[in-house]
N, C-alpha and C positions, 0 to 999 in steps of 0.2 A: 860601302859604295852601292848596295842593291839600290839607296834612295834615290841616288844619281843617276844610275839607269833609270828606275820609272822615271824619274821628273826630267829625265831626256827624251824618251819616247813622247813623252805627252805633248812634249814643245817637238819635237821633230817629223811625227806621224802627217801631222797635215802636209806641211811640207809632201811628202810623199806624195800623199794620196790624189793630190793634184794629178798626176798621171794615168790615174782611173777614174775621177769623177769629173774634170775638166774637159771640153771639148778638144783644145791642141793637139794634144796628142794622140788622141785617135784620129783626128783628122791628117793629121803628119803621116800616119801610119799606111792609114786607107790610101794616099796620095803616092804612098808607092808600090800599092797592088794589092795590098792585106786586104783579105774581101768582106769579112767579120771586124767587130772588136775582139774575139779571141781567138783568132787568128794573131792579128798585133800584138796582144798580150802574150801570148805562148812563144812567141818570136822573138822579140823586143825583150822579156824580161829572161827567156832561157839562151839567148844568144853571146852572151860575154863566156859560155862554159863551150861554147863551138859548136861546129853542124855533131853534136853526140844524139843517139837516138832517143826516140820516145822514152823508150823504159827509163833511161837516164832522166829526163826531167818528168817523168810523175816521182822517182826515188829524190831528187831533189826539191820539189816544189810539195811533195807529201800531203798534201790536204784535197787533192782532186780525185775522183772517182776514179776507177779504173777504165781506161779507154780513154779519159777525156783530153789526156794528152799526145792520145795516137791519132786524134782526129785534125789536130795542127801541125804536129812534129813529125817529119821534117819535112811536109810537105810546103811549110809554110816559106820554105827556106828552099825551096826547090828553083823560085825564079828570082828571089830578092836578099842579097847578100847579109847576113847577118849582122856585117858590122853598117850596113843602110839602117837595119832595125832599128838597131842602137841607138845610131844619129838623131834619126826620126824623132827617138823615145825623150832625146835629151830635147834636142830642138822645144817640141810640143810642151814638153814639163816647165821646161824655164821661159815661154812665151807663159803659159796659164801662170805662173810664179807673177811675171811683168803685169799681166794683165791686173789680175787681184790685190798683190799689194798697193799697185798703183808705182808712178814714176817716183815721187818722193822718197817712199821705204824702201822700192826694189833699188833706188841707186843714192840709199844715204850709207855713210861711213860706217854703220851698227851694222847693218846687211854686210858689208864688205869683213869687217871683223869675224859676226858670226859666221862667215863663210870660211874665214881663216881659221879659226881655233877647230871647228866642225870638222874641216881636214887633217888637220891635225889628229887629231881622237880618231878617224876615221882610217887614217892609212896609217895607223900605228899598233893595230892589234895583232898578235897571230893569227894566221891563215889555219895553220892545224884543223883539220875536222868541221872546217868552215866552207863547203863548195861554194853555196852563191855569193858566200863576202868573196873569198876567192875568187870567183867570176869577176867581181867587178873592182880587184883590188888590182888585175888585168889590165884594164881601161886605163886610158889616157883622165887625169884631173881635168876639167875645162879650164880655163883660164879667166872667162868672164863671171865674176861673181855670183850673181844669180842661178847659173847654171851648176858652178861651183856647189853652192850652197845643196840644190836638189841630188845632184851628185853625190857629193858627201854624206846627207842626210841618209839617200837610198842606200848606199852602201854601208852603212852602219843599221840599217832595217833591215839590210839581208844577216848581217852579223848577230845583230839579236832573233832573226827566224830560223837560222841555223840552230840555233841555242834553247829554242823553242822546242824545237824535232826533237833534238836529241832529248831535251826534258820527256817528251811526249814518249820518245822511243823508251827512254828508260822506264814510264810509267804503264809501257804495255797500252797507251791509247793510241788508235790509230787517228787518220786524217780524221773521217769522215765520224769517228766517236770525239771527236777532238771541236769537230761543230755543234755536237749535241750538248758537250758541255759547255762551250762558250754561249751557247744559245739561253741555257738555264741559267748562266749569269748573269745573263742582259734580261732575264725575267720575261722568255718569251716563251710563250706554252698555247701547244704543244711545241714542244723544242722539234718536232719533224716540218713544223713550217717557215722554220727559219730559211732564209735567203741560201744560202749554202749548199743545202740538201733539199728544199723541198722538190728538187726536179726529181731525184735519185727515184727508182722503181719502188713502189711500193713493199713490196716484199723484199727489197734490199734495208728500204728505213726497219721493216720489220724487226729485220735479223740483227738491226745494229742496236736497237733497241734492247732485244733480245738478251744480247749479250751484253750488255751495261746491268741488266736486269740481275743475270746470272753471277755476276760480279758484285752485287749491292750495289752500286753506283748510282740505278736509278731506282724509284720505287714501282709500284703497280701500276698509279695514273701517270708515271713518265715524269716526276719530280726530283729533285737531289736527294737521296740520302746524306745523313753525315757522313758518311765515307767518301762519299762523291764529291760532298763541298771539298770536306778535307783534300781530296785526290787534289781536285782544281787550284786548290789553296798550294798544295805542295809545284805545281807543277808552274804556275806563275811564279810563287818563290824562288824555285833555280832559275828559272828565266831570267829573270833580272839579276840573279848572283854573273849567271853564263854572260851575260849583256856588260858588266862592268869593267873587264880588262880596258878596253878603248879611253878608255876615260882615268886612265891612271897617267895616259901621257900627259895630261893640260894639270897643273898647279891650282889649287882651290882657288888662287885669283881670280888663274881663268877660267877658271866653271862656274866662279860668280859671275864676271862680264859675259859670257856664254850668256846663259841663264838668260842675262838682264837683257841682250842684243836679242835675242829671241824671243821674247815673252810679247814683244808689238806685231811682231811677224808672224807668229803663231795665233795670237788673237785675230787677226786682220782674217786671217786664212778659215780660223774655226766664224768666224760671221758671218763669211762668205760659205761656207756649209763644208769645208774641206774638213772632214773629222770621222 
C-alpha cells in the first residue's frame, strides 16, 4: 500500500495547496480581520484543535521556528471565532477549486465521485497519535462536492503530515533540519536558501547546519552524505507506509476509479501551477 499512498498525495497535494497559493482564501480570510497571510494561516489551519495555546500548535505544526507561532496564536483568535476561520478557509479553497477547474470538471459526475470515495478513505482512518487529522476529523463534511473534495483531500494531508512528524520524530530530525533536507532533494544549494529557512538568523542556520554536520548527514560544502540521503530515503519510506491505513477502507475497484476521477483534476490543477 505505500505505492498507494505516494500515488495519492501526488494526485491530492494540489488540491490542497489551492488554499495557499490561490487568492480565495486569503482574501476570505483578510475579509474577516486576519491582518497578514499568516495570521490566516495559523488561525484557519490550527483552529479545528480549538482556541489551545501557541506552544500547542508549534508542537503540532513542527516545522516553524520557534516564536513563529507565538506571533499569530492566539492572538489571532482574539476577535475572530475560530470556527469563522475555518469557514473562511473552506469558502476560499472550494471558490479557487471552481474557479481553476472550470464549471465542467468542478460539477461533472468524476468530481462528484472522486469526492465521494476521497471521504470515504478519509474519515476512515484512526485518529490515534493523529492531532491535525483529529482536528479535522472534528469538522462537519461539506455537503457540496467541491468543497467535499478539498475537505477530504486536506484531512487526509493532515493524516499523512501527522505521520510525517512522527517519522521525523523517530529519526531525531527536527523541523527546521527537516527543510534542509527536503531542500537537498529538490537540489537546492546552498540548502540555507531555500524558502523555509532562509529568513531564520544566520547563526541559527549556522547551528543547524552544524549539527547535520556532526551527525554525517551533511558534508563540509553543505551536501548529502550517504547517510543523509539514506536518512531522507528511510524517513519518506515510513511516511508513506504511516499514510496507507485510509486507504484500506475503498476496494482496489475503487482506488482504480479514484485514481482514474482524479488524474483530470489533478492535471487541470498542476497547469494552472497548483503543485
Amino acid at each position: 500500500m505505500t505505492h498507494t499512498a505516494r500515488r495519492m498525495f501526488e494526485l491530492l497535494e494540489p488540491i490542497c495547496l489551492v488554499t495557499f497559493f490561490e487568492d480565495e482564501c486569503n482574501e476570505e480570510l483578510a475579509a474577516l480581520g486576519h491582518p497578514t497571510y499568516w495570521d490566516g494561516y495559523f488561525a484557519s489551519r490550527a483552529a479545528p484543535l480549538g482556541r489551545v495555546p501557541a506552544e500547542v500548535v508549534h508542537a503540532a505544526f513542527y516545522n516553524f521556528a520557534d516564536g513563529e507561532a507565538a506571533r499569530h496564536i492566539p492572538s489571532a483568535w482574539e476577535t475572530i471565532p475560530p470556527e469563522a476561520s475555518v469557514a473562511a478557509r473552506e469558502r476560499g479553497s472550494a471558490a479557487s477549486l471552481r474557479r481553476v477547474l472550470g464549471a465542467g470538471l468542478a460539477g461533472s459526475p468524476g468530481l462528484v465521485r472522486a469526492a465521494d470515495l476521497t471521504t470515504k478513505a478519509a474519515t476512515s482512518a484512526p485518529m490515534e497519535g493523529r492531532v491535525m487529522y483529529a482536528g479535522m476529523r472534528s469538522l462537519e463534511v461539506p455537503g457540496d462536492p467541491v468543497a467535499r473534495l478539498w475537505h477530504s483531500a486536506t484531512m487526509l494531508r493532515e493524516h499523512r503530515g501527522d505521520g510525517h512528524i512522527a517519522a521525523l520524530v523517530g529519526a531525531r530530525i527536527g523541523g527546521a533540519e527537516a527543510h534542509v533536507l527536503s531542500a537537498l532533494e529538490m537540489g537546492i544549494h546552498p540548502p540555507e536558501s531555500f524558502g523555509r529557512i532562509h529568513h531564520l538568523p544566520k547563526k541559527r542556520l549556522a547551528a543547524i547546519m552544524d549539527g547535520l554536520r556532526e551527525r554525517g548527514l551533511v558534508d563540509g560544502e553543505g551536501r548529502f552524505t550517504d547517510a543523509g540521503r539514506e536518512t531522507k530515503r528511510r524517513i519518506e519510506t515510513l511516511t508513506d507506509e504511516l499514510a496507507a491505513p485510509p486507504y484500506d477502507a475503498l476496494s482496489p475497484a475503487e482506488l482504480d476509479e479514484l485514481v482514474a476521477e482524479l488524474e483530470p483534476v489533478t492535471a487541470r490543477l498542476v497547469a494552472a501551477g497548483s503543485r
